[in-house]
RONUMAR-227915 format. One line per field, with one value per residue: chain; x, y, z of N, C-alpha, C in turn. Coordinates in Angstrom, 3 decimals, always signed. Last residue first. Layout:
RONUMAR-227915
ch: c(A / ...);
n.x: c(X / ...);
n.y: c(Y / ...);
n.z: c(Z / ...);
ca.x: c(X / ...);
ca.y: c(Y / ...);
ca.z: c(Z / ...);
c.x: c(X / ...);
c.y: c(Y / ...);
c.z: c(Z / ...);
//
This chain:
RONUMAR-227915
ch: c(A / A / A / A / A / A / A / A / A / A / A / A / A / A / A / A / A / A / A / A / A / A / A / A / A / A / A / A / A / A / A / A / A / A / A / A / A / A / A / A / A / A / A / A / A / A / A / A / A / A / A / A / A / A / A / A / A / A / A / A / A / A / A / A / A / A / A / A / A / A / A / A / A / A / A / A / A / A / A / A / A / A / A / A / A / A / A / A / A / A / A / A / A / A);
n.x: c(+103.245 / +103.675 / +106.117 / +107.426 / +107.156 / +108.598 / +111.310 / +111.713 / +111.842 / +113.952 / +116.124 / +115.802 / +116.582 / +119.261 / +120.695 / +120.123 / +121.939 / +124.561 / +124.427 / +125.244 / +127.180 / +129.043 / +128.663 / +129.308 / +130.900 / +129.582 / +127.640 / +128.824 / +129.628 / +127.189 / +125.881 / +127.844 / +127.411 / +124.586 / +125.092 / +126.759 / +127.841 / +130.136 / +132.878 / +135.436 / +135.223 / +134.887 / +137.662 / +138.554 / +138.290 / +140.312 / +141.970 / +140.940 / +139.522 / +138.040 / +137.453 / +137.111 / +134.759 / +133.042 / +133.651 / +133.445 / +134.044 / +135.030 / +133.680 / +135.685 / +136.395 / +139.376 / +141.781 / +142.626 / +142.412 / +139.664 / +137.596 / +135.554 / +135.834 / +135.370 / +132.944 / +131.559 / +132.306 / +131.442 / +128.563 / +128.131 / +128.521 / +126.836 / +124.337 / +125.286 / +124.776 / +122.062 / +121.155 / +121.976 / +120.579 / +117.838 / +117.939 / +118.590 / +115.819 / +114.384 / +115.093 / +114.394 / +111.671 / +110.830);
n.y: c(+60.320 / +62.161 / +62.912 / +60.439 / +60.997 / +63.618 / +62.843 / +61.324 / +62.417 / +64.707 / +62.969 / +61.942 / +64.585 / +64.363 / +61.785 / +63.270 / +65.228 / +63.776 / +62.116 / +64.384 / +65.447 / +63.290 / +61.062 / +56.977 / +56.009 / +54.875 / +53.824 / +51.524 / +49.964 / +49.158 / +47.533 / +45.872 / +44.091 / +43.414 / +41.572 / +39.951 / +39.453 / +40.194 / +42.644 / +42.872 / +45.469 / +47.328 / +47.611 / +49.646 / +52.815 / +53.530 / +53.285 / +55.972 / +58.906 / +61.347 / +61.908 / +60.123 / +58.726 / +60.175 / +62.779 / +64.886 / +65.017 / +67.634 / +68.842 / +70.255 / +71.268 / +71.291 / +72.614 / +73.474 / +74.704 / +75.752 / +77.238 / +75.574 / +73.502 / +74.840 / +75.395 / +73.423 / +72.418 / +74.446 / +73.908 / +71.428 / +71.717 / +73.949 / +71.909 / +70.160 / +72.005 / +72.337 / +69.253 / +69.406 / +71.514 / +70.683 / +67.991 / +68.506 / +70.207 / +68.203 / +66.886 / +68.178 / +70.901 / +73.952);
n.z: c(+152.745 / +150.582 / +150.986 / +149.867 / +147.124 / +146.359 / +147.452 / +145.579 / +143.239 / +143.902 / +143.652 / +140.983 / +139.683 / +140.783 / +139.678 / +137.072 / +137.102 / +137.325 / +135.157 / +133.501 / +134.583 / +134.150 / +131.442 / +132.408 / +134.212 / +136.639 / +135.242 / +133.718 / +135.801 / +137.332 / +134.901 / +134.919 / +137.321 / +137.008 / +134.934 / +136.215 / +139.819 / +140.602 / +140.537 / +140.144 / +138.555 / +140.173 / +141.802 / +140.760 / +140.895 / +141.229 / +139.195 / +137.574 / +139.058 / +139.861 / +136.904 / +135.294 / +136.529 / +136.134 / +133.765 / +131.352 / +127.872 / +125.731 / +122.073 / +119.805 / +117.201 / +116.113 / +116.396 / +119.698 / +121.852 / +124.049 / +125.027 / +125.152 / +126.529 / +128.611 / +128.469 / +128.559 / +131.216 / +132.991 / +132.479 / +133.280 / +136.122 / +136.594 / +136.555 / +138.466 / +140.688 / +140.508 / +141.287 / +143.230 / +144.664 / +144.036 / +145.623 / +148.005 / +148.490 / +148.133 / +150.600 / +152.862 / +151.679 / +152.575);
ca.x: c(+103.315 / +101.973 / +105.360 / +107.893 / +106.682 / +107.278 / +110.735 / +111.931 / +110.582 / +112.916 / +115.623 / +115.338 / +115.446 / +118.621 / +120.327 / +119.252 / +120.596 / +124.002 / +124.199 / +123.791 / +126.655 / +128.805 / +128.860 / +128.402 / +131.644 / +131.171 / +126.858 / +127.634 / +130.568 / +127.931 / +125.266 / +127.644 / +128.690 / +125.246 / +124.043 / +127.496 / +126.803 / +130.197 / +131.205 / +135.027 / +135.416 / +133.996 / +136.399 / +139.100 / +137.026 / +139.517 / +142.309 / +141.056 / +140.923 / +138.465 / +137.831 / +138.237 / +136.590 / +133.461 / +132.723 / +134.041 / +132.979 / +135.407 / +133.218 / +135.888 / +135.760 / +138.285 / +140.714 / +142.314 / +143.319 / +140.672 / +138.928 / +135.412 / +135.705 / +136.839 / +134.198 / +131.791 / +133.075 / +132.967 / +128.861 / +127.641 / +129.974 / +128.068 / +124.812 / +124.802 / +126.495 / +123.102 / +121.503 / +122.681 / +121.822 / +117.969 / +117.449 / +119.512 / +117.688 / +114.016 / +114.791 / +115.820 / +112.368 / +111.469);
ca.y: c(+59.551 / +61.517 / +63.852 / +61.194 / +59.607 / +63.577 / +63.885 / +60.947 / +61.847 / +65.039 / +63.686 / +61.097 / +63.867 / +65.596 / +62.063 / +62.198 / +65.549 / +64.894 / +61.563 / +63.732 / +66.149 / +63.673 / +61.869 / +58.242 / +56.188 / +55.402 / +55.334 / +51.915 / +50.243 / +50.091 / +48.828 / +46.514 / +45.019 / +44.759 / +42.675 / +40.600 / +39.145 / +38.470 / +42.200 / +41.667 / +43.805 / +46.887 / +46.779 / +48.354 / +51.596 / +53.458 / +52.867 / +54.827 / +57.707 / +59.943 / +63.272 / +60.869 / +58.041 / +60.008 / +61.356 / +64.697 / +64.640 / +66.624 / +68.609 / +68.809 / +71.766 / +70.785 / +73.094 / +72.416 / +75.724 / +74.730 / +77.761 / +76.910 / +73.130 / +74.666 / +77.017 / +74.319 / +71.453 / +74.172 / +74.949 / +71.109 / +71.050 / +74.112 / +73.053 / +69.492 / +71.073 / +73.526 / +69.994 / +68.942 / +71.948 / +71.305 / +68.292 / +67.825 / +70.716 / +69.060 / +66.255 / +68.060 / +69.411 / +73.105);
ca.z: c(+153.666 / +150.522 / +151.714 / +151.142 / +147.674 / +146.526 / +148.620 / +147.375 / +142.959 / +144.153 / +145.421 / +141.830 / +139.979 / +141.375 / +141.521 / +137.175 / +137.149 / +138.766 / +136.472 / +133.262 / +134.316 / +135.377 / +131.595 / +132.082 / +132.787 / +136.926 / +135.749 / +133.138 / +134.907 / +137.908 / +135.461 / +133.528 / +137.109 / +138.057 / +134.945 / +134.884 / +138.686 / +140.304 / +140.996 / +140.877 / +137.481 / +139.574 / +142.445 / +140.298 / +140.464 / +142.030 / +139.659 / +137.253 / +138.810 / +140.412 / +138.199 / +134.883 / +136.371 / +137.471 / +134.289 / +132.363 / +129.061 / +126.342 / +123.789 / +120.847 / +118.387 / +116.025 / +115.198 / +118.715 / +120.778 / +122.978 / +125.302 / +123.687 / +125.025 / +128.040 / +128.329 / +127.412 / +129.984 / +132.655 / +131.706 / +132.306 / +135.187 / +136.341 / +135.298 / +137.183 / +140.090 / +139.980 / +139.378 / +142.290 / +144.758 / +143.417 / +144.219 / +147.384 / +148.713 / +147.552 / +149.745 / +152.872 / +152.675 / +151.593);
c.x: c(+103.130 / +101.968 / +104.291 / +106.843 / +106.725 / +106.252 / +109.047 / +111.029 / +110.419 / +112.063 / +114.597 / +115.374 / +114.483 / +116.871 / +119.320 / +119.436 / +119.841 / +122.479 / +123.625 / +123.522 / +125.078 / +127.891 / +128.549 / +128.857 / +130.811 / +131.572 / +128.197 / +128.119 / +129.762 / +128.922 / +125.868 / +127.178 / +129.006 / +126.720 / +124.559 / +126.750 / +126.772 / +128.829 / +130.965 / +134.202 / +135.416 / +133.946 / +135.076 / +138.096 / +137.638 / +138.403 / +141.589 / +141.031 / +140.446 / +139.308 / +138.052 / +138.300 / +137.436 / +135.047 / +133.697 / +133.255 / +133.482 / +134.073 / +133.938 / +134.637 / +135.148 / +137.632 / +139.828 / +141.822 / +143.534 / +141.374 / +140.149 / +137.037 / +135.833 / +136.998 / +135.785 / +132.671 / +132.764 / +133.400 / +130.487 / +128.671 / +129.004 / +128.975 / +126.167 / +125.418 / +126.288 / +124.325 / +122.120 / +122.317 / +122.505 / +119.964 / +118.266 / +119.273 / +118.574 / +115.658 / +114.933 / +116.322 / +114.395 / +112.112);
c.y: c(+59.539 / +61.096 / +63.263 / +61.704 / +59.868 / +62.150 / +63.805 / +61.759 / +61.249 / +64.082 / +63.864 / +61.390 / +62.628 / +65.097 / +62.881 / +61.987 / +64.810 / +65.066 / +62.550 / +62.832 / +65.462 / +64.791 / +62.499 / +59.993 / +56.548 / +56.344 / +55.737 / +53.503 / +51.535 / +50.558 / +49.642 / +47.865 / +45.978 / +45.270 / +43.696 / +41.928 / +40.451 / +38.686 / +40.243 / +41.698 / +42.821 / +45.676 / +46.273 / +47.471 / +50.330 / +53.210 / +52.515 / +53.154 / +56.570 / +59.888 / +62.404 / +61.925 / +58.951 / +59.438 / +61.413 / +63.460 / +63.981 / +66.058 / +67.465 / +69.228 / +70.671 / +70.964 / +72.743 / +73.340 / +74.855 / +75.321 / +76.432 / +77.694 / +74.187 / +74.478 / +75.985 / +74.761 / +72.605 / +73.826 / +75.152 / +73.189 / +71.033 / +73.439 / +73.502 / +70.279 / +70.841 / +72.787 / +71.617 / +68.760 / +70.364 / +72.426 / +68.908 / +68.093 / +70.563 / +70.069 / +67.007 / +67.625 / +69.309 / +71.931);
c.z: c(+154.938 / +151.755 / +151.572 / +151.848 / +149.243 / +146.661 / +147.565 / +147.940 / +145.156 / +143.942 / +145.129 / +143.309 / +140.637 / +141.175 / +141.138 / +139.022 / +137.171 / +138.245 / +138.059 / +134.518 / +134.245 / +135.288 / +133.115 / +132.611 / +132.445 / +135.111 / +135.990 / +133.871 / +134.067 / +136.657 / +135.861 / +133.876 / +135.633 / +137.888 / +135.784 / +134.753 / +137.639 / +139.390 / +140.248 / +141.060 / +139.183 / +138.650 / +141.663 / +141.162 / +139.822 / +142.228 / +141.148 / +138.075 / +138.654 / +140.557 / +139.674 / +136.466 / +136.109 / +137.416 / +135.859 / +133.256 / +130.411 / +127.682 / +124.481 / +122.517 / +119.409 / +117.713 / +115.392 / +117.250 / +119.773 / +121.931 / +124.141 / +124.006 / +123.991 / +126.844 / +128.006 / +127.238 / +128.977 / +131.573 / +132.419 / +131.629 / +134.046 / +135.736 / +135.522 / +136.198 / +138.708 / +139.944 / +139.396 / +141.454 / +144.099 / +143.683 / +143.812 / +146.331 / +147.797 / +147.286 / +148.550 / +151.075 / +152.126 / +152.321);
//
């Protein structure tokens, strides 16, 4: 198994774990309303540590980065995990 393949598949098991934290909490809530919260990079971060993204200068890339920092962390670990693996199978034709 390449190094490639590794990364894959030890971040989508992150993937599923924070994909099966946010449940249990969501099913531990003492809300009425049954709230999936979505954990992202900013919230397990900080705020304050993506203040670099309003000085990107071109609008497209700073939408993008604003974009994957504030997408669910769950859907970003499995999109890395597929893009180790599309690495490791452009990798091995080579």
């Amino acid at each position: 198994m390449s190094k490639y393949t590794m990364a894959g598949l030890v971040s989508w098991l992150f993937s599923g774990l924070v994909l099966l934290f946010q449940a249990i909490s969501s099913l531990m809530g003492m809300e009425e309303k049954m709230a999936f919260k979505s954990v992202t990079l900013v919230s397990v971060i900080g705020q304050g540590n993506f203040k670099w993204i309003n000085s990107i200068s071109w609008a497209s890339i700073q939408n993008t980065v604003s974009y994957l920092v504030t997408m669910p962390l769950f859907i970003l670990l499995f999109c890395i995990g597929i893009l180790f693996f599309l690495l490791h199978m452009f990798t091995s034709k080579l």
